[in-house]
Structures are given as structure tokens and as C-alpha cells.
C-alpha positions in Angstrom: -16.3 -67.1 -85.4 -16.6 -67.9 -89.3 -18.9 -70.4 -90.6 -16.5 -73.7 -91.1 -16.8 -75.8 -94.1 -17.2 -79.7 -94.1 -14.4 -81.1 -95.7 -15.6 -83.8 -98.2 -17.7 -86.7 -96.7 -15.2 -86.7 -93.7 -16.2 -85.7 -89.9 -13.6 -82.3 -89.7 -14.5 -78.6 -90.2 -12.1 -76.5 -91.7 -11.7 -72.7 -91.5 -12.0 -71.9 -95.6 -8.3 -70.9 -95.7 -5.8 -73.7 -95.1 -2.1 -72.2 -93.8 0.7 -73.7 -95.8 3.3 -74.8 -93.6 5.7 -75.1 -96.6 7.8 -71.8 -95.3 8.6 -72.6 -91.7 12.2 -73.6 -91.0 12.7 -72.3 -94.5 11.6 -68.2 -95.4 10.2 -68.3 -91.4 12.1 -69.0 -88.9 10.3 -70.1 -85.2 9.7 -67.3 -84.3 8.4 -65.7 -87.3 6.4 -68.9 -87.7 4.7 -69.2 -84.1 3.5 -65.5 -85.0 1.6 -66.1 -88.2 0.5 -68.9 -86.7 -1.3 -67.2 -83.7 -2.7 -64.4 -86.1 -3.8 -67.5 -88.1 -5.8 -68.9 -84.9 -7.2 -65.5 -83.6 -8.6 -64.8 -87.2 -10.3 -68.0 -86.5 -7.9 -69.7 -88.6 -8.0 -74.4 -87.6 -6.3 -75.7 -90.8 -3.2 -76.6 -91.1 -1.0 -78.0 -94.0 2.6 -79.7 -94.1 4.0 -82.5 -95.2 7.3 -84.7 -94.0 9.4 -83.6 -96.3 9.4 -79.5 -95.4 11.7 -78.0 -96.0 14.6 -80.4 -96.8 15.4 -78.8 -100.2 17.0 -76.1 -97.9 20.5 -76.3 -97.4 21.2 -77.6 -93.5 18.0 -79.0 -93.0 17.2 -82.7 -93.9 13.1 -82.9 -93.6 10.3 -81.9 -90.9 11.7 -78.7 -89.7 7.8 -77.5 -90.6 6.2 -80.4 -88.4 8.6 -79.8 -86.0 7.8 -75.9 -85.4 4.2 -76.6 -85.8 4.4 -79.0 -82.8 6.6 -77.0 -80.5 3.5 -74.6 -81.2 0.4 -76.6 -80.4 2.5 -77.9 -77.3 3.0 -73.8 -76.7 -0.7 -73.1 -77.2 -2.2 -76.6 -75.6 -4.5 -76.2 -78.4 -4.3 -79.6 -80.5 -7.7 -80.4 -80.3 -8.7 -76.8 -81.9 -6.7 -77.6 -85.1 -6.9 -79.5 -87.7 -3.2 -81.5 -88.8 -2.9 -82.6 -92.4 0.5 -83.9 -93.5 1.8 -86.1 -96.3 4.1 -88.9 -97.5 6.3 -89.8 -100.1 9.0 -87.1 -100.1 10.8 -87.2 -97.1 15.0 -88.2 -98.2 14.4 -90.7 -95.5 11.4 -91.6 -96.1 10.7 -91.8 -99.8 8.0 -93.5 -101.8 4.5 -95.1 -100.8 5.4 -99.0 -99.7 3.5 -100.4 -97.0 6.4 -100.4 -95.2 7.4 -96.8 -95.6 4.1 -95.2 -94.8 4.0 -96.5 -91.6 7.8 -95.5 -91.0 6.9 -92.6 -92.2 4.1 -91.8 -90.1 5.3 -92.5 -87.1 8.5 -89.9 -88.1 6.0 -87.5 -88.3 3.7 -88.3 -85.5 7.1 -87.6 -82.9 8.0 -84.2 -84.8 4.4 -83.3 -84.3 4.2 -84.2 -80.8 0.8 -85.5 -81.0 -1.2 -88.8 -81.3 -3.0 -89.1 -83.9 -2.4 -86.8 -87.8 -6.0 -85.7 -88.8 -5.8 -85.7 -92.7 -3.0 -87.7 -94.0 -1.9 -87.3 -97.8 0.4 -88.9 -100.2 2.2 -86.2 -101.5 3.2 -87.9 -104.9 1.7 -90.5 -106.3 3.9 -93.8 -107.3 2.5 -95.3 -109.9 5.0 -98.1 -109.5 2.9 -99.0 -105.8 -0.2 -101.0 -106.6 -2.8 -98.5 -105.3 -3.9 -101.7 -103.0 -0.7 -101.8 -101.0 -1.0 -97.8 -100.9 -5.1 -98.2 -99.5 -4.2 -101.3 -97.2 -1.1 -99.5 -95.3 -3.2 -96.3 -95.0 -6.1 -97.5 -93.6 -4.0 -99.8 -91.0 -2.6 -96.4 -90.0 -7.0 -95.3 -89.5 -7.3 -98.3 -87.7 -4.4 -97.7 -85.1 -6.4 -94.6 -84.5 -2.8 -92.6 -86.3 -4.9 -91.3 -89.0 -8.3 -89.8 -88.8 -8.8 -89.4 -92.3 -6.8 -89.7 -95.9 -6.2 -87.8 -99.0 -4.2 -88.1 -102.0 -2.3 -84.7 -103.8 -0.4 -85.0 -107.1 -2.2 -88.2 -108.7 -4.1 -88.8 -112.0 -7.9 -89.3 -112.3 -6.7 -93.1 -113.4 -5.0 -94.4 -110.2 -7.4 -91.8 -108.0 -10.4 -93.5 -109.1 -8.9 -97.4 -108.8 -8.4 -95.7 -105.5 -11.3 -95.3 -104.3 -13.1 -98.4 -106.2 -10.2 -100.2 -104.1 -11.3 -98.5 -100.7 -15.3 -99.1 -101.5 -15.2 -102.7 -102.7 -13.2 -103.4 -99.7 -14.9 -101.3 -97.1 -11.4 -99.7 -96.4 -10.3 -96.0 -95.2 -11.6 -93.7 -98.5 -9.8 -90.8 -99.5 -11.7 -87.6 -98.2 -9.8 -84.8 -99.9 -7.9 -84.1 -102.9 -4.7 -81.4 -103.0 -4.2 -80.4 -106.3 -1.8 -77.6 -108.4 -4.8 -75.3 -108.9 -4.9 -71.7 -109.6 -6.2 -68.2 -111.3 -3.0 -69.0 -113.8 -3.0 -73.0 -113.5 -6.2 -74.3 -114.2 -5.0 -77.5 -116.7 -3.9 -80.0 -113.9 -7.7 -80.1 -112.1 -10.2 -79.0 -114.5 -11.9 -81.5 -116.4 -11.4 -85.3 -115.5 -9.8 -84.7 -112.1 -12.6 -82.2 -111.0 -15.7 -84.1 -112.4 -13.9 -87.1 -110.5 -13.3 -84.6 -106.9 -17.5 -83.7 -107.6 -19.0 -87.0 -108.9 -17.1 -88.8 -105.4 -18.1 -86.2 -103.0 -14.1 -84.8 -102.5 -13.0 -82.0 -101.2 -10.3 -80.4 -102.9 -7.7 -78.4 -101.1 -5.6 -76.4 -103.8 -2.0 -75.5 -103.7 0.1 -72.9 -105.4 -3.4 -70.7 -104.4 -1.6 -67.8 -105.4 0.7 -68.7 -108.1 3.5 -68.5 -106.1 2.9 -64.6 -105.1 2.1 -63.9 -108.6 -1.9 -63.4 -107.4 -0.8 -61.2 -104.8 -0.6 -58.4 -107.2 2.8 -57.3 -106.9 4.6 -58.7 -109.6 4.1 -55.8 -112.3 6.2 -54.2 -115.7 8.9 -52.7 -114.5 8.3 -53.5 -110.5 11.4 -55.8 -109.3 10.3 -58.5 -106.6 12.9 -60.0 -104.4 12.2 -63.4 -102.9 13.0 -67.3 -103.1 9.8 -67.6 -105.3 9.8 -64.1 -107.4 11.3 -66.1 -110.6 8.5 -68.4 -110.8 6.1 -65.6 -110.0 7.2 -63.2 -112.1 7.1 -65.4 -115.8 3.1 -65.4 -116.0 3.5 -61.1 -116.4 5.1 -62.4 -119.9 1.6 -63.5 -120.5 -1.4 -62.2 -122.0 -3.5 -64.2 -119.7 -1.3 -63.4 -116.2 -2.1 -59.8 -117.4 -5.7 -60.6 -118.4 -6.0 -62.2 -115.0 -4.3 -58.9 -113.0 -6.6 -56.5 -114.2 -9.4 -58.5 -113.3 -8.4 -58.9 -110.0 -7.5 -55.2 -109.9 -11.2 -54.3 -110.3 -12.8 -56.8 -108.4 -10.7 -56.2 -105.6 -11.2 -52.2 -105.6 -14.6 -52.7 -105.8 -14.8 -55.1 -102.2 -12.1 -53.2 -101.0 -10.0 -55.8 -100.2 -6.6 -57.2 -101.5 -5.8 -58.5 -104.8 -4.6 -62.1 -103.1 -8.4 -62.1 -101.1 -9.8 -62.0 -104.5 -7.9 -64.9 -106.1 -8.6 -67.0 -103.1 -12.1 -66.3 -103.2 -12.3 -67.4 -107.1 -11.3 -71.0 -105.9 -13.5 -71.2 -102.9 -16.7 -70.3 -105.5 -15.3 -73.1 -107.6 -16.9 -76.9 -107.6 -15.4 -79.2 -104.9 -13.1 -76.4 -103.3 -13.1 -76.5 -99.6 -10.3 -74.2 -98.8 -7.6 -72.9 -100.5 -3.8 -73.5 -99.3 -1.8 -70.1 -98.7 1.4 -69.3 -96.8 2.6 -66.5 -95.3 6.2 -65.6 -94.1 5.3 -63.0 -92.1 2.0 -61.6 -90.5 1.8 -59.0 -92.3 0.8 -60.9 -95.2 -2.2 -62.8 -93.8 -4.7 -60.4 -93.3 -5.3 -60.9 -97.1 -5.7 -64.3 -97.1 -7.6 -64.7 -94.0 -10.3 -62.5 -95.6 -11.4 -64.8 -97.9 -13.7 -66.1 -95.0 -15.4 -62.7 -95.6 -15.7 -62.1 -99.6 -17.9 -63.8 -101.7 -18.0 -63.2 -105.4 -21.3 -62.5 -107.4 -21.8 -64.4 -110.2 -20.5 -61.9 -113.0 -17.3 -61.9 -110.7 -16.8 -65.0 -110.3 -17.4 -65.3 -114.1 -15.2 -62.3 -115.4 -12.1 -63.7 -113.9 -12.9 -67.3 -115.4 -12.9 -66.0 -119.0 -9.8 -63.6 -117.9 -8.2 -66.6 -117.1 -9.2 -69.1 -120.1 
């Protein structure tokens, strides 16, 4: 069984790769998405990340098809105290925004498409800078104190409102965020480094990144003159037209043939040497694509690895 990292200052242990849940009911249908998620389990695999409003930018659905499947597949498995739930609010059509009011709506929604009592890390997905942050801190921990919520995080919010946050959580003795999800990658580094990160490492949060691997674009194969079909491949493909996406490939290229593992395992296993990182968020469509990120658990980068791909990247 692999070593499990503490995430943040909370109580929960986390497998080092967290399984986006952003592609079932969408690219993955139930099927498709109970099997990548027992391959997830049997590589050891407890983390699991969705939100409300998955996937109800897809045309038919309207919102928690990805709770939904996850659910019917804990019930399946009778294994909901192995995992580890996180979810988030503010996206849902019906559900939209961070009131007091809505977050409890809102978790509730998600608690019956789950199938389960309690979520264990519960984000907002978008901040709303129009919500005081103490209407936002008092509805969350009400939702701790029901014994809905084991824990909370926040994903998509400036260092600003983040730290008010938690000032607001400490002064009060309220629920504190744990956990931070932010757009942080090989190609993307802008959004978290620097105030957000020093914030995430001063505080004692864990952060959880998303977009891991650029959209497929860490993958390794998006290449000149290769042609990628996909939902993603457009958004994937534009960092080739950069020096640095280049810069970044053939670093990954070399690292990767050297620990004989995948180019995506080596991406992944930049972020997990970085400050603050607890795991990593990754999806896969099909199960043939997780073996490279589950390896992660396995690699770790030397220093001059770790390093090389940093100044690749800059």
C-alpha cells in the first residue's frame, strides 16, 4: 500500500494522486467510469474530486451526473469509508453562487446524488467576491457542525479574500479551510506562485492542483505535425506554439526515459516535489490512461530534476 499524505492540518490521508471526476457522465460513460475507478482503488488510489456542477456544460445533462456515478459506485463497492469525497459549490445552474442559503441547498443536492452522509472535503468552486467571506465561513461551518462536512477548502479565489478567510475562521474559532485547489501546472505556473503559494505554505494548506496536465498537453502526445482528436485537444495543443511548452516537452522527454516511466508521471511528480502540494488532480477517460498517473506514488525527482524542468518551464 503507498505511503498516504496528510492533507493540510486536516485529520484525512490522501493517496498523492487525486482522480478528477470532471469526465464521468461526460467523455466516460458508467461504465467506463466504474472501471477507472476500480483500477484507481486497486492501485491504492482513496481520493476523489467532483464538484456539483459536472458535467452540465454537456448537452442533455443539467449538473451531478459525476456525483451521481460516483455514488452508484461506492454503493457498488460498499467502500465509502475507504475513500475520501471532495466536492464543491458555486457552479451548479441550480445551484449558483455562495449565499448561506445556497450552500446548504446545495449541499444537501449533493449529499442525495452521492448517496452518502456526510462529503469529506467540501470546496467552493468559484469564489464570489460579491458574498462577504463571513456569510461564506458561517454557512460552511454550520454544514461541519451538522456533521455534512468533514472538512473545507476553497479553489479559484485570490490571496485577498483567502486570507480574510481564514483570519475570519481563526478570530471566530470557526471551520478553517484545509486545502486549496488551484489552476497549477508544468505550463501554468502564474495563478499559484508567489502570493497564493507563500499564503497555502505560511497557513499550513494543502494545495490540490487542477489542469495537472495541461489538459493532456503534459501527456506528451501533442507534437509538430501529430493530430490529437479529443474534447480538450484545442486547448492542449496551443502551448506546442510555445517556446516554453517545447522547452517543457523535451525536459519531460528526458526525465521520463531516464525513470522509465511516462511523460504525464513526470509532470505529476514536478507538482508533488513542489511547496504545499499534496496531490495532484488527474482524470482519465479510460483505464488505459491511469497507469501513468497512478505512478507518481512511485517516482520521485532528484533535485537537478526537479530543478531542470523549473527553469524549462520559467
Amino acid at each position: 500500500m503507498t505511503s498516504l499524505r496528510k492533507l493540510g492540518t486536516s485529520d484525512l490521508e490522501v493517496f498523492p494522486l487525486s482522480l478528477g471526476g470532471n469526465v464521468f457522465g461526460w467523455t466516460a460513460d458508467e461504465a467506463q467510469s466504474f472501471a477507472v475507478l476500480d483500477a484507481y482503488a486497486a492501485a491504492g488510489g482513496n481520493f476523489l474530486d467532483t464538484a456539483d456542477s459536472y458535467s452540465a456544460w454537456v448537452e442533455g445533462n443539467s449538473g451531478g451526473e459525476s456525483e451521481t456515478i460516483i455514488g452508484r459506485w461506492v454503493k457498488a463497492r460498499g467502500n465509502r469509508d475507504d475513500v475520501v469525497i471532495a466536492t464543491k459549490v458555486s457552479q451548479h445552474p441550480e445551484f449558483p453562487g455562495l449565499t448561506a442559503a445556497n450552500i446548504k441547498a446545495a449541499a444537501d443536492a449533493s449529499l442525495r446524488r452521492l448517496g452518502t452522509d456526510h462529503i469529506d472535503l467540501y470546496y467552493t468552486h468559484f469564489d464570489k467576491p460579491e458574498v462577504p467571506v463571513e456569510e461564506i465561513i458561517g454557512a460552511l461551518d454550520e454544514l461541519v457542525k451538522a456533521g455534512k462536512v468533514r472538512h473545507i477548502a476553497a479553489s479559484n479565489i485570490s490571496a485577498e479574500r483567502l486570507e480574510k478567510s481564514l483570519a475570519f475562521s481563526e478570530r471566530e474559532g470557526l471551520a478553517r479551510y484545509v486545502a486549496l485547489q488551484p489552476h497549477y501546472n508544468l505550463v501554468s505556473r502564474e495563478t499559484y506562485e508567489g502570493e497564493l503559494q507563500d499564503l497555502a505554505e505560511r497557513t499550513g494548506l494543502a494545495a490540490v492542483p487542477y489542469y495537472a496536465l495541461a489538459s493532456g498537453f503534459l501527456t506528451g502526445k501533442y507534437r509538430d505535425g501529430e493530430v490529437v482528436e479529443g474534447a480538450r485537444a484545442a486547448g492542449a495543443g496551443k502551448h506546442l506554439e510555445t517556446e516554453r511548452g517545447r522547452k517543457v516537452l523535451a525536459a519531460l522527454d528526458d526525465i521520463a526515459e531516464a525513470h522509465r516511466v511516462p511523460v504525464a508521471t513526470i509532470a505529476l511528480a514536478w507538482l508533488a516535489a513542489q511547496p504545499t502540494v499534496t496531490a495532484p488532480i488527474a482524470s482519465a477517460r479510460i483505464v488505459d490512461q491511469l497507469p501513468a498517473l497512478v505512478r507518481v506514488a512511485e517516482v520521485t525527482l532528484t533535485e537537478a530534476e526537479v530543478e531542470r524542468l523549473t527553469e524549462a518551464s520559467a
